[in-house]
N, C-alpha and C positions, 0 to 999 in steps of 0.2 A: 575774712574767715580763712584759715587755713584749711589748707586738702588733704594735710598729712594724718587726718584723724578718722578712726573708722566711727562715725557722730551715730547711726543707727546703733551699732552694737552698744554704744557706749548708751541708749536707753535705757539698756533692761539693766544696769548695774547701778549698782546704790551707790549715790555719792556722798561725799568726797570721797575718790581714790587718784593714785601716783598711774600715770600710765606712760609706758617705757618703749619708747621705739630701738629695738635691735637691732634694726639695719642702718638707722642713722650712727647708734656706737661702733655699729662694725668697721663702719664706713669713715668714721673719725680714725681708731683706730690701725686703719688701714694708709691713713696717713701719718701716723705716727711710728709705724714702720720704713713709710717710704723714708721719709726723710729723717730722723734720730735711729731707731734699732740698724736701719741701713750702714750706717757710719758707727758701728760696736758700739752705742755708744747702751747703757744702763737704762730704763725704765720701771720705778716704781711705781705702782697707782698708788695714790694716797685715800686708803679704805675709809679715812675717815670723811669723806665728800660720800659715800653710799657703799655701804654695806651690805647691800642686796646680793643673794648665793648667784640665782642667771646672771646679775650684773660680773660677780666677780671671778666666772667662770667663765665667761666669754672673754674676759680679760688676762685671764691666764694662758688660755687660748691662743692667745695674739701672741706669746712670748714675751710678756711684761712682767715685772716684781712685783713686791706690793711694800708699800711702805705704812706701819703702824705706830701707834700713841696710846696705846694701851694691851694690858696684857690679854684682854678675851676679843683684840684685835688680831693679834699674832692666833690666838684659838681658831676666831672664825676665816683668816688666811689657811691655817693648813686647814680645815672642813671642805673649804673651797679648793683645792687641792696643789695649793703653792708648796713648792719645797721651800723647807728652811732657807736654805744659800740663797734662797731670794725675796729674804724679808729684812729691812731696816726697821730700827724701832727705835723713835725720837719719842721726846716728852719730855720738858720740864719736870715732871713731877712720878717719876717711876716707883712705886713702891717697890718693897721686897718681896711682895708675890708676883710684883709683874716681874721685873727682873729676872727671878727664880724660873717662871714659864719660860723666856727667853732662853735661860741656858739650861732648861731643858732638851728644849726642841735646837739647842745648837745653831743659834738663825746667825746668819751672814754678818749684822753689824749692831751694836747699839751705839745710838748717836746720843752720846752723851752732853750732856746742857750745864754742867757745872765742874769745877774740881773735884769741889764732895762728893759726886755723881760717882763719878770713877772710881775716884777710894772705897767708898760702898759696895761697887760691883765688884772691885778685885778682890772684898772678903768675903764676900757671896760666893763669886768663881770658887774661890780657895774652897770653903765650906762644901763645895760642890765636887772639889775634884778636875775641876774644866779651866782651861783658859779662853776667856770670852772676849774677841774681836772688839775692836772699839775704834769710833769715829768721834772725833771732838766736835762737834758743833761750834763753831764761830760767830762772837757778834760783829759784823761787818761794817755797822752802823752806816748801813747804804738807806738810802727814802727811797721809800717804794712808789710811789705816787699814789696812793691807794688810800680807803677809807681807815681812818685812824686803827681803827678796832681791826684789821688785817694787815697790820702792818706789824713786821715781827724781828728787822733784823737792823733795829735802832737801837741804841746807846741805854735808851731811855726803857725800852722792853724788855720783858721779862727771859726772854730767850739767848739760849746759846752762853758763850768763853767771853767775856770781854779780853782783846787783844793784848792787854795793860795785864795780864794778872799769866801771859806763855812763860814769864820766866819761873816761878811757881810751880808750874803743871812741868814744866823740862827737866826740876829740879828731881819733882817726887818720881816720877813717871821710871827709872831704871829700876825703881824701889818696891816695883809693881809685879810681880809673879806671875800675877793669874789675868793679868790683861794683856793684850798685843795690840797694839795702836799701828790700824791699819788704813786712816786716813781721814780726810778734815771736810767736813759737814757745813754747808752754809742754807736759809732759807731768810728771805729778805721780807716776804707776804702773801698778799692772796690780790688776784682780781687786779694782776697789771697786764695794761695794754701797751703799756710807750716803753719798748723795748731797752730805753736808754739807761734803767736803771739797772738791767741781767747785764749791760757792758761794764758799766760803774763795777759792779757785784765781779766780774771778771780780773779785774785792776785788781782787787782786795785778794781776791784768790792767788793770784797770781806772787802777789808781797810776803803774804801770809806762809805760801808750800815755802818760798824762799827761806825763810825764817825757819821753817821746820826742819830743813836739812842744811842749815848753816847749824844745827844745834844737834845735827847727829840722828833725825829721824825722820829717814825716808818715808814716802808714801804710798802703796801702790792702787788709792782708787782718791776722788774729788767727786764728793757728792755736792752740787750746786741748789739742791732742794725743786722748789718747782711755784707758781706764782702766775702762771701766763691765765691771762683774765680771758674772757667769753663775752660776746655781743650780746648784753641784755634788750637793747633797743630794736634790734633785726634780728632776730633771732632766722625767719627764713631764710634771708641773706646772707647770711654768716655763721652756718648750720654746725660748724667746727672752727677755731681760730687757723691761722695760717702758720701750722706748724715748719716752715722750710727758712723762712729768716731768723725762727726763733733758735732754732738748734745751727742753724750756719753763725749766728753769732759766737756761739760758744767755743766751735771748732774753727774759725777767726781768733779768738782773743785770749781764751784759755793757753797757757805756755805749760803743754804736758811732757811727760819723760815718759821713755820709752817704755811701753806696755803699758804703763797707767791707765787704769779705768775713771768712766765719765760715768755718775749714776745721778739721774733725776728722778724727781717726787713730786708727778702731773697728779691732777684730780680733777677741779673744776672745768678744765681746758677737754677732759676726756669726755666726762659724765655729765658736764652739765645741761647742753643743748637737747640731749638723747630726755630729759625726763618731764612730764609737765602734773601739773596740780589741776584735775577737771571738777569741777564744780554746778552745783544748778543756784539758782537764782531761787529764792527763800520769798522775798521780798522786794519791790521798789517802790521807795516810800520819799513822796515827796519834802523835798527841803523848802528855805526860804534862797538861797543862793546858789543851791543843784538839791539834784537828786538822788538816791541814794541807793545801790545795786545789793542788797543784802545779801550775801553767799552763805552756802555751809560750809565752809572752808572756814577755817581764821587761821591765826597765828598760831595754834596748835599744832595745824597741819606745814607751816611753811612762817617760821619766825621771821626770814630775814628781811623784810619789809620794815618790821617791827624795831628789827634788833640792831639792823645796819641801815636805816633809812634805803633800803634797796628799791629799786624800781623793776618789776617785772612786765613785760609785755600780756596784756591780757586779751585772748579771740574769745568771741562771742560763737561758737557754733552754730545753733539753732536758731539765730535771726539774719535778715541780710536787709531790713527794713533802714530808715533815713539816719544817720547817727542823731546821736544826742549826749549832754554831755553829764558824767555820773563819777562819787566818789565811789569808788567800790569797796566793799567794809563785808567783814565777818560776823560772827553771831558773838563773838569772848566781849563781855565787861569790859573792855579795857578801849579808851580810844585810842591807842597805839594798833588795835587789831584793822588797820585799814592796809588795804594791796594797794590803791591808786587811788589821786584825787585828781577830780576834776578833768577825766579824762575823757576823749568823744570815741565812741563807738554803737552803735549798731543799738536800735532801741530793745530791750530787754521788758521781758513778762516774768510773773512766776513760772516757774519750771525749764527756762531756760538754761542749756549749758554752755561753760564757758571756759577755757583751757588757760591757765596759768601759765605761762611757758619756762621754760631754762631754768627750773627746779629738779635738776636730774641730780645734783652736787647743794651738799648743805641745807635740803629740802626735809624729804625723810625720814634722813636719820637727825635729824634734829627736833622732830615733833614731843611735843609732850602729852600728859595726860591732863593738862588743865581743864577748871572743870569737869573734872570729873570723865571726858571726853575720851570715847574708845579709839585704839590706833587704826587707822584705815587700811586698806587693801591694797595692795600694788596688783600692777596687771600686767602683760609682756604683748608686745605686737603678735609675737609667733603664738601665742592663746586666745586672740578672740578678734 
């Protein structure tokens, strides 16, 4: 059982809720200063890992951007109180309302994911009266090592320029009025640990800016995206990934010119560890080959078990009784709503709790209203 939970308070509150330690984000992010803000180097959070306002004010806080994928992201960034110059807005798939809110609010960069992308936005700018900054997104087609479904900067995904189609975009691009192309955009995936494939990703970078100004169009920022995975298995041990080889790699291998900025777009690596999914025990019902931990939690509250075969760490709070071994499962229809099979811990009653962990990132805000199921509550260390 972990100590990090205050287990009496968490009584009197109805479950399932998110509940968020602040000191552990502070405390993450305080390494992400030391070692990346320390060296100029850019930081976006990627809002789309948690969109919570305390989450994304404390991270503002800290002197980090924010990087968004939709346009009532860029909304809820300035609410939260980001200045524009420090919001990138990726997305495959931007309408012209999102767009339009972008060069409202005049934000920093839109990292554009196709040719048409651009062309669209430079008639928009026009129609607007603005010229709107622009970052090409690259497909790099590096392997991320990672679960298929996060993997975003192959050949074969839907993301980003294929390399094969720069002399096109070099062609139209003087032809462009209302754009200023102010530098080139990479993101390879989510939830990597073996750093070998940010060096790969650096090689491409590196061929790529060449290209760029062999063809007459200097750069002056390299946004490399962001991807550095979190210790689902330890989470106590490994309470933040070790951000000082991740960013020393870049500043090793990246070949930058003079003033050029370095922007990355962290999320899981920030917000992950800091958030957990607490639940009670509904049921334990016996099987023929285990047993069975019934939650009010399911896939409603927390898909990725579901949806990326994810494995979360699961503490039992309220028992410290002999292990035993139990699938852990949700209330939703669906047998995909299971958290863990087969797993030994701590023997469990009705009305036991029990803390989901490293749901701080892609937890949340990914819940839905299945069945009909109301959205649950978040809670913050510094409230209760």
């Amino acid at each position: 059982m972990s100590d990090t939970f205050p287990v009496e308070k968490f009584r009197s509150l109805k479950t399932p809720f998110y509940y968020y330690d602040l000191n552990l984000l502070q405390d993450t992010l305080d390494q992400v200063k030391k070692h990346g803000l320390s060296k100029g180097y850019h930081v976006h959070f990627a809002v789309k890992a948690n969109f919570n306002l305390p989450i994304l004010e404390i991270i503002r806080e800290a002197g980090l951007g924010i990087d968004c994928v939709s346009g009532k992201e860029i909304e809820r960034a300035i609410e939260a109180g980001f200045t524009p110059d420090q919001i990138a807005f990726a997305g495959v798939g931007k309408t012209d309302e999102e767009i339009r809110t972008g060069l409202y609010h005049n934000i920093f960069s839109f990292n554009c994911e196709s040719i048409q992308e651009i062309s669209v936005l430079n008639e928009l700018a026009r129609e607007a009266g603005k010229v709107a900054n622009v970052s090409v997104r690259l497909n790099p087609n590096v392997k991320a090592k990672t679960h298929k479904y996060i993997t975003t900067g192959l050949s074969e995904n839907k993301f980003g320029v294929n390399p094969e189609h720069l002399p096109k975009l070099f062609k139209m691009l003087p032809n462009l009025k209302s754009v200023n192309l102010t530098g080139i955009h990479f993101h390879i995936g989510s939830q990597i640990r073996d750093l070998q494939p940010f060096k790969d990703l650096c090689e491409k970078v590196n061929l790529i800016q060449d290209r760029f100004e062999e063809e007459g169009f200097p750069l002056t920022h390299v946004n490399v995206g962001g991807g550095l995975g979190i210790s689902y298995e330890k989470p106590d041990e490994e309470p933040y990934p070790d951000f000082e080889p991740f960013f020393n790699l870049f500043e090793d291998n990246l070949k930058l010119r003079d003033g050029q900025q370095v922007h990355f777009e962290l999320g899981r690596s920030i917000v992950g560890q800091c958030g957990s999914l607490i639940s009670k025990v509904l049921f334990v019902k016996e099987g023929i080959t285990t047993d069975f931990a019934v939650l009010d939690a399911g896939m409603t509250e927390l898909i990725r078990p579901a949806l990326y075969q994810a494995s979360h760490s699961v503490d039992v709070l309220t028992s410290d009784k002999p292990l035993q071994t139990y699938d852990v499962v949700g209330p939703i229809c669906e047998t995909s709503d299971t958290f863990r099979k087969g797993i030994k811990m701590p023997k469990v009653e009705r009305g036991d709790l029990v803390a989901i962990r490293s749901a701080g990132a892609y937890g949340e805000v990914m819940s839905s209203g299945f069945n009909l199921r109301e959205k649950v509550k978040a809670y913050y260390s510094d409230e209760i």
